[in-house]
C-alpha positions in Angstrom: -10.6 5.6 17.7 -8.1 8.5 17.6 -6.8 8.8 14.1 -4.5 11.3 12.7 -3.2 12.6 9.3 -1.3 9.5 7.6 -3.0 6.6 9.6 -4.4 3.7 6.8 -7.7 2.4 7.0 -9.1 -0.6 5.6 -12.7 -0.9 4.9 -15.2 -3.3 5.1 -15.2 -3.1 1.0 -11.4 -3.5 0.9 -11.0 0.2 0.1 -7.8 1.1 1.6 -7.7 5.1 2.7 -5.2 7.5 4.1 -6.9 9.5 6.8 -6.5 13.5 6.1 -5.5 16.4 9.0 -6.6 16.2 12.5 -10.2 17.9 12.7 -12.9 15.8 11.8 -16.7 15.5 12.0 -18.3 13.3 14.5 -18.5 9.2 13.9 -16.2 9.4 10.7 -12.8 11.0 9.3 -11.9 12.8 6.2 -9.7 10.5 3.8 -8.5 10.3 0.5 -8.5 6.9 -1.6 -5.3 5.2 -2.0 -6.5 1.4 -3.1 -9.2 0.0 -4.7 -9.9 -3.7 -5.3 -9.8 -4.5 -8.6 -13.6 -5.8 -8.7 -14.5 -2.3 -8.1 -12.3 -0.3 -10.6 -15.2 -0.5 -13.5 -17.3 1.3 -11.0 -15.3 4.2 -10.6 -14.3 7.0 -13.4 -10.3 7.2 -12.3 -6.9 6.3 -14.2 -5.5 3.6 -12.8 -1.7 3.0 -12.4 -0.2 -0.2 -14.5 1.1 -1.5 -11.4 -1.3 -4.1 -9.5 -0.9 -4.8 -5.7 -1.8 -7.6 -3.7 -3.0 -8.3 -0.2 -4.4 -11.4 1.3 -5.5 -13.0 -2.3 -7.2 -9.8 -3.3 -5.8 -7.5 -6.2 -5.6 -3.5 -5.4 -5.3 -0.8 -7.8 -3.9 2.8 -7.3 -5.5 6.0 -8.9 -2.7 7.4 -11.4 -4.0 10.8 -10.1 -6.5 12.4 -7.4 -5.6 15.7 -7.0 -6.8 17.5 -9.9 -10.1 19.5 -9.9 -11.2 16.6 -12.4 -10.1 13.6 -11.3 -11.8 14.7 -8.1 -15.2 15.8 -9.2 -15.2 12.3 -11.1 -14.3 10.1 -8.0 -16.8 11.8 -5.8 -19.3 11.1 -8.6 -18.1 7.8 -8.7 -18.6 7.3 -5.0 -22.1 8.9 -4.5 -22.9 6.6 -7.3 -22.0 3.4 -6.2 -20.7 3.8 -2.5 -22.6 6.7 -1.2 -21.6 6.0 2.3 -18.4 7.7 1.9 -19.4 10.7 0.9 -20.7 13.5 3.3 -21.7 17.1 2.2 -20.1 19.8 4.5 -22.5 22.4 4.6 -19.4 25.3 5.8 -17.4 24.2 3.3 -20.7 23.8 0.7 -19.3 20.7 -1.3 -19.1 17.1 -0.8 -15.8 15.4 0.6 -14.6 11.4 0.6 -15.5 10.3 3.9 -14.9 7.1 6.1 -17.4 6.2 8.9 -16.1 4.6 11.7 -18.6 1.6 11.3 -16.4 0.5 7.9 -13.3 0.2 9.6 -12.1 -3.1 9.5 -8.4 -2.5 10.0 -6.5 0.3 10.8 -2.5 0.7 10.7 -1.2 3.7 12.2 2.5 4.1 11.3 4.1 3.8 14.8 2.5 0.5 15.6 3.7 -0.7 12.5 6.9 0.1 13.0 7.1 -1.4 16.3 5.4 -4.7 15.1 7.9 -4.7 12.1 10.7 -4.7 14.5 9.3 -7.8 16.9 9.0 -10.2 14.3 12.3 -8.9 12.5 12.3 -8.3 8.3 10.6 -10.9 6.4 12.4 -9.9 2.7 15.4 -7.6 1.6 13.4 -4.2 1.5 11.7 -4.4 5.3 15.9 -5.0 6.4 16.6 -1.9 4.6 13.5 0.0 6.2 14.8 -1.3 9.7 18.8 -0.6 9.0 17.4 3.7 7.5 15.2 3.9 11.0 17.7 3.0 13.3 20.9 5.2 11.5 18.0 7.9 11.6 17.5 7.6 15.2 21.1 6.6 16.2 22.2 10.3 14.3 19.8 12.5 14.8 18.8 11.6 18.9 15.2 11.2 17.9 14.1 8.0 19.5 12.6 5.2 17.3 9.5 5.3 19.4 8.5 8.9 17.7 9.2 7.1 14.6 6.9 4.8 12.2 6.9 3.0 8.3 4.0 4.5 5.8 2.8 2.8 2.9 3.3 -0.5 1.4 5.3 -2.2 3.8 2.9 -1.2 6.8 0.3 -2.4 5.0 2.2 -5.8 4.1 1.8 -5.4 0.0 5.4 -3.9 -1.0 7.1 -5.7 -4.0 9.4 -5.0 -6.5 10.0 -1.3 -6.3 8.4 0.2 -3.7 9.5 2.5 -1.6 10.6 3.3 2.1 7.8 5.9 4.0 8.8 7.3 7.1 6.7 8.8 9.5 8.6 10.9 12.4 6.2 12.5 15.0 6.2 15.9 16.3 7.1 18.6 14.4 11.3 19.5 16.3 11.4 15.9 16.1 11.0 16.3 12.1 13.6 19.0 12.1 15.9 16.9 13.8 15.6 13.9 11.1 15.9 16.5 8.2 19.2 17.7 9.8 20.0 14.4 9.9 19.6 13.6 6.5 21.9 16.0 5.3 24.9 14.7 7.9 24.2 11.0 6.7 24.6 12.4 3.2 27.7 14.2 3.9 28.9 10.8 5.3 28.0 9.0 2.5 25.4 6.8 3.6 22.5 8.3 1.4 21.7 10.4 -1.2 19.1 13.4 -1.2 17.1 14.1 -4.0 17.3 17.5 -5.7 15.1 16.6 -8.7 13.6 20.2 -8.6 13.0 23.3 -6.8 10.1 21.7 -4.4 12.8 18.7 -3.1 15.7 20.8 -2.8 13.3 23.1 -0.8 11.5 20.3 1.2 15.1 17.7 1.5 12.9 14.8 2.5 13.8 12.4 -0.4 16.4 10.2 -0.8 17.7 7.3 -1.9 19.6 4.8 0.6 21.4 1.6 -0.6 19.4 2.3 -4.1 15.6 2.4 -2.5 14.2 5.4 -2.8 12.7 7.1 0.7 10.4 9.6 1.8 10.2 11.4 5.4 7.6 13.4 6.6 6.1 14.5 10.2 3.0 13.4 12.0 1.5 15.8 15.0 1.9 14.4 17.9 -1.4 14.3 19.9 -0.1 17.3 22.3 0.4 19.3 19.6 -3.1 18.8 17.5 -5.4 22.1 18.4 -8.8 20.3 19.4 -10.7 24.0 19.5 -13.5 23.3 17.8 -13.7 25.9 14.4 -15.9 26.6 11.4 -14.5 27.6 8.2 -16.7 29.8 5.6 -15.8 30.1 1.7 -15.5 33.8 0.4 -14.6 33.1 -3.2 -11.7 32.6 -4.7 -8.3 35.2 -4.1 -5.5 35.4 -5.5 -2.3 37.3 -4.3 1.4 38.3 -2.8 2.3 38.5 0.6 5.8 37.0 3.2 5.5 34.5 5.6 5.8 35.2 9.1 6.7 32.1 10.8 6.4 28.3 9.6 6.8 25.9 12.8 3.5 24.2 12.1 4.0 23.9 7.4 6.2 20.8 8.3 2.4 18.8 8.8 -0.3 17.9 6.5 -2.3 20.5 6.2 0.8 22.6 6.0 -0.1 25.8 8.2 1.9 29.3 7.3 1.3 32.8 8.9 1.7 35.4 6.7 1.8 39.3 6.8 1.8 42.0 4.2 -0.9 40.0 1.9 -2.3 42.0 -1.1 -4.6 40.8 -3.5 -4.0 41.3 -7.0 -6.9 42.9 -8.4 -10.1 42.9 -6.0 -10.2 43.9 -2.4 -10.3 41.3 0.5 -12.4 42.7 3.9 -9.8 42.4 6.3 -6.5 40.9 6.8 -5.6 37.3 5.6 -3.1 36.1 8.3 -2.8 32.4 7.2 -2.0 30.3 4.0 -3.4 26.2 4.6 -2.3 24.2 1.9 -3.9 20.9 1.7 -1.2 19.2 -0.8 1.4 17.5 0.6 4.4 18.9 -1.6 4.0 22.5 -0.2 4.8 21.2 3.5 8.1 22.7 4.3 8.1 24.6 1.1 8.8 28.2 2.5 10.2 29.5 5.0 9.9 32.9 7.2 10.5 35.7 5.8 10.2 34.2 2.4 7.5 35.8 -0.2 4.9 33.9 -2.0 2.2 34.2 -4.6 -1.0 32.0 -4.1 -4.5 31.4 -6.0 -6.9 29.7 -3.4 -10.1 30.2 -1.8 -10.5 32.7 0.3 -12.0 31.4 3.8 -13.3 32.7 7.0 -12.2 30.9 10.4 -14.1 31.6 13.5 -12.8 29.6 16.9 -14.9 30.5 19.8 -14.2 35.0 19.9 -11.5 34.8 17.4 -12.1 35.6 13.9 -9.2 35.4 11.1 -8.9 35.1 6.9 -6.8 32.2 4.9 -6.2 31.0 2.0 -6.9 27.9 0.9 -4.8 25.4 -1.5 -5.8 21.8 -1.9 -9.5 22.1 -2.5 -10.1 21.0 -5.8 -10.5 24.8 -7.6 -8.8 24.8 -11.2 -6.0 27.0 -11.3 -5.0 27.0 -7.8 -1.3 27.2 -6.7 1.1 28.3 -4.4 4.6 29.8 -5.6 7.5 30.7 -3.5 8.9 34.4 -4.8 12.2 34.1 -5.4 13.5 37.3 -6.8 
């Protein structure tokens, strides 16, 4: 199998995860949890959502939240107790990540394919129309054929109700700069609404509402442009600093990739100079833009990729305090 950042899984258990990045270890992939069947929930120490989900006769519940340094210490406590199979230790990154092996697949739905299928057999309720009619207005006005396009979420995995939402996929990273454009002109014409809830959407302009459902948009890599050099990452400690981005083309994916220059630590002195931000949270793809300063708190890595050697810093690992601020002043 050849998974990539978004694709769903289905397990063996009836877990359902989202596969995480591009780079992942032999016979398995990196994942986070998105579902978990109700029979299971006493079994693991998360919040749960009020909301309940259904999928062939079996009832699904959602985490209320992963993300926090908490909530994710006590699912992979949860998991190594009771479903130790998806859990694997990374001895580079020295701590223990949710983890799907390849032999509990039982279904996979990658968002392209859906979208196709969805489109053979024609909408089966109100909110799959509206998915179709919002994919084909996107494609029509922005040039980006539907075939570099693809449906997230509940409707791909056939267990949207009452409101859900529409989650578009668009592949390759001009592609996604295309749709966004394209978002804005279908505003201007009146045929959607953007959401500017806050300083991250108006940034990021990938949410919307069309005909009163709310959407989301975000890009996928498309095979030619994931980087299969094979790289090993080594923890510092943790940094925190200031610095400007130098170019963005590849923030728009999940992990959202910036180059930076002029980084200086604040308080401390880092060996070297850190020429990369990787932000593992989804909310700080597309968040800056070149030229743009930032402050971060992360962990400081080492990357090595065959002669190369370079420092980042790392958001999206779990570390309390952690965060990522554009500098606006």
């Amino acid at each position: 199998m050849r998974l990539r950042d978004g694709d769903a899984v289905v397990t063996v258990h009836g877990f359902i995860f989202y596969i995480f990045g591009y780079q992942h270890p032999e016979g398995g992939y990196d994942a986070f949890l998105k579902y978990v069947p109700e029979v299971y929930a006493d079994r693991i120490d998360l919040e749960w959502l009020p909301v309940r989900w259904r999928r062939r006769g079996m009832t699904l519940l959602r985490p209320r939240m992963l993300y926090s340094p908490e909530n994710y210490k006590g699912l992979i406590d949860s998991f190594k107790r009771s479903f130790p199979e998806y859990v694997r230790y990374s001895s580079t990154l020295n701590r223990h990540l949710i983890y799907v092996p390849e032999e509990l697949i039982a279904e996979v739905y990658t968002p392209s394919r859906e979208l196709l299928r969805l489109r053979r057999r024609g909408p089966g309720d109100e909110l799959e129309a509206r998915a179709l009619r919002l994919i084909g207005l996107i494609s029509e006005v922005s040039g980006v054929s539907e075939g570099f396009l693809g449906i997230h979420g509940s409707i791909a995995l056939g267990m949207h109700h009452e409101g859900s939402d529409i989650d578009i996929a668009v592949y390759g990273a001009e592609n996604f700069r295309r749709v966004q454009r394209c978002l804005l002109k279908l505003e201007e014409a009146g045929l959607l609404e953007l959401l500017r809830r806050g300083e991250v959407e108006v940034r990021r302009m990938n949410r919307g509402l069309f005909e009163d459902v709310p959407f989301v948009v975000n890009a996928v890599r498309r095979f030619s442009e994931i980087d299969r050099r094979p790289k090993t990452y080594r923890p510092l400690g943790v940094v925190e600093g200031r610095g400007r981005v130098a170019n963005s083309p590849e923030s728009v994916f999940r992990p959202a990739i910036y180059r930076v220059e002029e980084f200086n630590p604040l308080g401390g002195e880092v060996e070297g100079d850190v020429t990369e931000l990787a932000s593992m949270i989804g909310e700080h793809r597309g968040l800056l833009k070149a030229g743009e300063g930032f402050r971060v708190r992360g962990v400081l890595e080492e990357v090595r990729c065959g002669d190369e050697r370079w420092l980042r810093v790392v958001i999206g690992s779990a570390l309390e305090g952690e965060y990522l601020k554009p500098i606006t002043d």
